[in-house]
C-alpha positions as CSV (number, residue, x, y, z in Angstrom):
1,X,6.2,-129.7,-28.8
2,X,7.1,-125.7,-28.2
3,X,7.8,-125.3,-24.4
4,X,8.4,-121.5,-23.0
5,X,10.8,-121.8,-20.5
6,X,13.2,-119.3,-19.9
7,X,15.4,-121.7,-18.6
8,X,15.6,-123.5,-21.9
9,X,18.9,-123.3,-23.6
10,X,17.4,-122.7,-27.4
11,X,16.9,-120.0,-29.8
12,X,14.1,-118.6,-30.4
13,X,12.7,-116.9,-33.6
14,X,9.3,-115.0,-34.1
15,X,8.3,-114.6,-37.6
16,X,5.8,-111.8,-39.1
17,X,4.1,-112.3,-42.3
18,X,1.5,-109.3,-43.5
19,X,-0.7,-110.9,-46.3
20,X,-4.0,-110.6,-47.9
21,X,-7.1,-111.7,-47.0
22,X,-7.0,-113.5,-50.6
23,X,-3.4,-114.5,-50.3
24,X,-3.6,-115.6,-46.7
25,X,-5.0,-119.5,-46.8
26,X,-2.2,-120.0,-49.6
27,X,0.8,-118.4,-48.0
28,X,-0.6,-120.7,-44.6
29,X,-0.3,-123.7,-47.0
30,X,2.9,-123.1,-48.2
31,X,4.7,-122.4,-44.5
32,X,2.7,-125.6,-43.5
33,X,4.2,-127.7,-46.3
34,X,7.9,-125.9,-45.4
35,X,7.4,-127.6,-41.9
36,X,6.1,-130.7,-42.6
37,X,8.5,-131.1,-45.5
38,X,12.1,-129.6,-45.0
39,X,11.7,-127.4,-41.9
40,X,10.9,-129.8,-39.7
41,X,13.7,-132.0,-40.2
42,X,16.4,-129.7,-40.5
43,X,19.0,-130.2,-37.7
44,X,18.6,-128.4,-34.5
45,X,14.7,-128.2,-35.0
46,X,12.9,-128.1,-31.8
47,X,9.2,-126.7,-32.4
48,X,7.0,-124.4,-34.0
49,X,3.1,-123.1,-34.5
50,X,1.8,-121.2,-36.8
51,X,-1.0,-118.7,-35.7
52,X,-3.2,-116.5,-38.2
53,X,-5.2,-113.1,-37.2
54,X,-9.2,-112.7,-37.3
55,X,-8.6,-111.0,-40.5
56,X,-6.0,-112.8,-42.5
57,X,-3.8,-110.1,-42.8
58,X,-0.9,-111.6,-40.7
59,X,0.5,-115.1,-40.2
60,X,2.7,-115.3,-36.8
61,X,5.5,-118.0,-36.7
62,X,6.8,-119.1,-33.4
63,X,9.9,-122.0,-33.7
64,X,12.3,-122.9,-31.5
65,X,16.4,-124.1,-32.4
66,X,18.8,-126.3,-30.9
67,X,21.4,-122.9,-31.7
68,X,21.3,-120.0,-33.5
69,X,23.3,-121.3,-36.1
70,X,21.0,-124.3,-36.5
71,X,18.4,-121.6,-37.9
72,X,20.9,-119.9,-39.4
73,X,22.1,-122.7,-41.6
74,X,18.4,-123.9,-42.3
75,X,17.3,-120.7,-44.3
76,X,21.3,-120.5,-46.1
77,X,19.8,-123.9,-47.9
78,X,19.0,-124.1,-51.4
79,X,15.7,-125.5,-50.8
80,X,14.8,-122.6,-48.2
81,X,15.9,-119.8,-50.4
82,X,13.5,-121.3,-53.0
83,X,10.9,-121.5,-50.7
84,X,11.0,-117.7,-49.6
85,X,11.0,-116.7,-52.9
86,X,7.9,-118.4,-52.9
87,X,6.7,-116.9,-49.7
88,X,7.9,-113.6,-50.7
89,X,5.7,-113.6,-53.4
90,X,2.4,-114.0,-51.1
91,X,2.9,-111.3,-48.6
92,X,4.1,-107.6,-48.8
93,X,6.5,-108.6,-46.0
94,X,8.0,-110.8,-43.7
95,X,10.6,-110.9,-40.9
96,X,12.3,-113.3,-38.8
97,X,13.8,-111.9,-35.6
98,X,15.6,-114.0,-32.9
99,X,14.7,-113.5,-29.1
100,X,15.6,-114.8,-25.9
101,X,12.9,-115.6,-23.2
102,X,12.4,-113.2,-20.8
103,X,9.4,-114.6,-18.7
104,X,6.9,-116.9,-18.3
105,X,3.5,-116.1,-16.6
């Protein structure tokens, strides 16, 4: 379960995807399946949610890591890279970007 704590010794990564209305409910399927599947069970996997805007134009990904290198390692797999392929292919863009807790309120 995610926990915001900026005492928490973890990584965490915030992930952007802009999609289509028509594209969305797919490219939401396919980041589901990645968690449930592979993601989920990768080493150093703490949490995640998935959130999608009013108008299905942007997926937000929040997970948390053991270590930076735990994520790190996790998309340098074989079955990852094939799976953003796959992503890629649904949205216009996407980008992971680590971040460190700076407050809770």
């Amino acid at each position: 379960m995610l926990k915001i704590d900026p005492a928490a010794n973890c990584q965490t990564v915030i992930t952007t995807f802009e999609c289509s209305p028509g594209t969305c409910a797919d490219l939401l399927d396919k980041l589901q399946g990645a968690y449930a599947d592979f993601i989920s069970h990768q080493p150093g996997f703490i949490a995640a949610g998935l959130h999608v805007n009013d108008a299905q134009t942007r997926i937000a990904n929040y997970s948390q890591w053991a270590r930076r290198e735990d994520f790190q390692a996790m998309l340098r797999t074989e079955e990852m890279r094939e799976r953003n392929r796959e992503i890629a292919g649904l949205c216009t863009r996407f980008e992971p970007v680590m971040y460190e807790v700076a407050g809770v309120f």
